[in-house]
Every structure is written in structure tokens, then in C-alpha cells.
MILOSE-404630 format. One record per residue: residue number from 0; residue in one letter; x, y, z of N, C-alpha, C, O in turn. Coordinates in Angstrom, 2 decimals, padded with zeros to 5 digits. Each point is the difference from the previous one (the first is absolute). Layout:
<pts>
PT pafi marlo     n.x     n.y     n.z    ca.x    ca.y    ca.z     c.x     c.y     c.z     o.x     o.y     o.z
PT  NUM     a       X       Y       Z       X       Y       Z       X       Y       Z       X       Y       Z
...
</pts>
This chain:
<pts>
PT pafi marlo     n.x     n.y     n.z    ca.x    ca.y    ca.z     c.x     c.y     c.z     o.x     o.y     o.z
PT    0     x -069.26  108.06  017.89 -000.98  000.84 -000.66  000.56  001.41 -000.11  000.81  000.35  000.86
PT    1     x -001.11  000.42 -001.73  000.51  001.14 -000.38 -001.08  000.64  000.58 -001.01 -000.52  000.47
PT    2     x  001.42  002.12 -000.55 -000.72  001.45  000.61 -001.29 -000.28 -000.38 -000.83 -000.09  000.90
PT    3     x  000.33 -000.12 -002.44 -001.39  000.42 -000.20 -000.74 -000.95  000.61 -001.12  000.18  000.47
PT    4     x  001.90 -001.43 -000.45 -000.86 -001.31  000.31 -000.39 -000.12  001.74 -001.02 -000.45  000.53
PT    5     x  002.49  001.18  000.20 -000.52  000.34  001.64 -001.22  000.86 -000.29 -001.13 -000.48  000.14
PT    6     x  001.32  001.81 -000.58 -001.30  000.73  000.26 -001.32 -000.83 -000.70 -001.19  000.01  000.28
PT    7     x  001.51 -000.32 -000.71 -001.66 -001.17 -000.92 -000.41 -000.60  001.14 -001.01  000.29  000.64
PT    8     x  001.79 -001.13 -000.39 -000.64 -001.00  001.25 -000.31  000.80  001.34 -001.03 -000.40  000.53
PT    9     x  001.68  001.44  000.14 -000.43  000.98  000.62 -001.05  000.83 -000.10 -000.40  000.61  000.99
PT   10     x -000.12 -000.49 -002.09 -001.51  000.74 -000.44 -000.92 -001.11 -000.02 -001.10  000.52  000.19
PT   11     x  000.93 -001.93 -000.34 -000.63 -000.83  000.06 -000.17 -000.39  001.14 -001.17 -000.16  000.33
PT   12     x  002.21 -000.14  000.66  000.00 -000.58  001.25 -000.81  000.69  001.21 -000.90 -000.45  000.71
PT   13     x  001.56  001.77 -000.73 -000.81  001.15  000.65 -001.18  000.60 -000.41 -000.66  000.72  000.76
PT   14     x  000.30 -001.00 -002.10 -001.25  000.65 -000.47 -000.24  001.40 -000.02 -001.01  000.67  000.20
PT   15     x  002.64 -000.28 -000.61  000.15  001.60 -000.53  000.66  000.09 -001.26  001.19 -000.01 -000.33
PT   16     x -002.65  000.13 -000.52  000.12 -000.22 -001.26  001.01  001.23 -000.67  000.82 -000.40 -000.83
PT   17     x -000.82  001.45  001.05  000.79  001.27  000.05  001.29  000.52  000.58  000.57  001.07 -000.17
PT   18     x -000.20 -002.35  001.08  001.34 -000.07  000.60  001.50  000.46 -000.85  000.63 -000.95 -000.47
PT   19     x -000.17  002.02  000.29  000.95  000.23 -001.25  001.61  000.11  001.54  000.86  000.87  000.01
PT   20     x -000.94 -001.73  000.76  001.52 -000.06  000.99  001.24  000.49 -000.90 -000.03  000.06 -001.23
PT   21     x  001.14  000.28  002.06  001.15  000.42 -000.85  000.95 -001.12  000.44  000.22  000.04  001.21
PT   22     x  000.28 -000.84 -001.73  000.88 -000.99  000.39  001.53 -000.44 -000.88 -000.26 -000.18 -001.19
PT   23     x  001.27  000.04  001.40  001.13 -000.20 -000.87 -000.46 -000.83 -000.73 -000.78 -000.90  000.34
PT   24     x  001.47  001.23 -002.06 -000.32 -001.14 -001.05  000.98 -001.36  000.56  001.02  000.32  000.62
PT   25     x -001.18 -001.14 -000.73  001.13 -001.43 -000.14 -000.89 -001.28  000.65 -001.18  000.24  000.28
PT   26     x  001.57 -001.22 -000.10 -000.65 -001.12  000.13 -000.46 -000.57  001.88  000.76 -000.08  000.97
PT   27     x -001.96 -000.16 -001.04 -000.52 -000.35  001.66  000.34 -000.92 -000.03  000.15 -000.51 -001.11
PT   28     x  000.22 -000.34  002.42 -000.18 -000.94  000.64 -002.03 -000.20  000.53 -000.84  000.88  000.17
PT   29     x  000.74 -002.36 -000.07 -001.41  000.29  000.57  000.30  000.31  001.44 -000.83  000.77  000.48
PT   30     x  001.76 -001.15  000.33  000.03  000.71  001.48  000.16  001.83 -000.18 -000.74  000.80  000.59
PT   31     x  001.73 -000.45 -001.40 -000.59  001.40 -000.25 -000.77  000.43 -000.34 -000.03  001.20  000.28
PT   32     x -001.32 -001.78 -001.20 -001.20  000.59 -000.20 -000.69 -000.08  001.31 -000.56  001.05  000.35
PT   33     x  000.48 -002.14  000.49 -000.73 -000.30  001.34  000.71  001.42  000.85 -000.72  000.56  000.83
PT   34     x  001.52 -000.26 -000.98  000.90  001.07  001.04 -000.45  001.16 -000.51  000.24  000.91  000.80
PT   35     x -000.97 -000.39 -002.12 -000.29  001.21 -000.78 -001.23  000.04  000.36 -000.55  000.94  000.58
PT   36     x -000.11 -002.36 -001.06 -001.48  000.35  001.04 -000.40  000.13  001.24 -001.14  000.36  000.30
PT   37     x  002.07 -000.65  000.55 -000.36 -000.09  001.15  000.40  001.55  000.62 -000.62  000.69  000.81
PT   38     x  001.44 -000.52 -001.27  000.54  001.64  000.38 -001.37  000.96 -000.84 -000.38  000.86  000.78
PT   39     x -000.11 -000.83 -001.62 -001.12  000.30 -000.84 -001.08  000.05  001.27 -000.17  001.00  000.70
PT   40     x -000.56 -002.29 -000.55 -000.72 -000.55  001.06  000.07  001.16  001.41 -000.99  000.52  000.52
PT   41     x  002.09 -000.36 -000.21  000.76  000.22  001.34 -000.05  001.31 -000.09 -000.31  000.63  001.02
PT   42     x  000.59  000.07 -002.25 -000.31  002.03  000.08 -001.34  000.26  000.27 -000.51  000.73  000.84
PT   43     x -000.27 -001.89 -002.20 -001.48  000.64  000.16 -000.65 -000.32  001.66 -000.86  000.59  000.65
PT   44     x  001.61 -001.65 -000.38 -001.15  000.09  002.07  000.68  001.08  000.70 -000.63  000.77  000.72
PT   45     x  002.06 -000.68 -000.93  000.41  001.18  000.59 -000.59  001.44 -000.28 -000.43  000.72  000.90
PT   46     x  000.46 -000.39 -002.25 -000.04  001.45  000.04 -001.47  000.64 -001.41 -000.27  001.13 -000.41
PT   47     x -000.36 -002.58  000.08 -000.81  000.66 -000.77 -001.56 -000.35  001.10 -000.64  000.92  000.51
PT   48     x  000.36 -002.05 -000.39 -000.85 -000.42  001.06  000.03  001.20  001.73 -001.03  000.27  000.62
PT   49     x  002.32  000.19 -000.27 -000.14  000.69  000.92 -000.30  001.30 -000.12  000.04  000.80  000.94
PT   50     x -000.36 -000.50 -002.20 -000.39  001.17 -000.25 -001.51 -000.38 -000.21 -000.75  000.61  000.76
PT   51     x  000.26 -001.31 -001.44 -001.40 -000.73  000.33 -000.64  000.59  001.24 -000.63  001.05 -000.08
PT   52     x  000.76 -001.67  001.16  000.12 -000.10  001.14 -000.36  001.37  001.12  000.14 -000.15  001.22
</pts>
């Protein structure tokens, strides 16, 4: 899958319809999309939620 198509499924999956990520153009693997979201996943408990808090 290409750039636009990671961020597509990333605004759907997460349900951040406004999600504009900066990511290199060229082609994903699906284990690299799983590794983009999960690092995604992994900032927001780290550092957007602990500001929540």
C-alpha cells in the first residue's frame, strides 16, 4: 500500500478522521503498517493521554 492509502486506513482504524501523519512516500508492507500503528497507538498512551491525566 502506498502513503495515502497507510494514512486512509489509519484515520479509519483509529477514528481520527483529521489525522494528516508525515510519513515517507513508497510502498508498505502490511507488517509495516501494523509497526506505524502501533508506534501511533504507543505516543498517544505515552504522551498525549499523560497529559490528560
Amino acid at each position: 500500500m502506498d502513503q495515502s492509502e497507510v494514512l486512509d486506513r489509519l484515520r479509519e482504524e483509529l477514528e481520527i478522521p483529521f489525522f494528516n501523519g508525515s510519513i515517507e512516500e513508497r510502498e508498505y508492507t502490511e507488517e509495516e503498517y501494523q509497526k506505524i500503528k502501533a508506534d501511533l497507538v504507543q505516543y498517544f498512551d505515552d504522551y498525549v493521554r499523560n497529559v490528560e491525566n
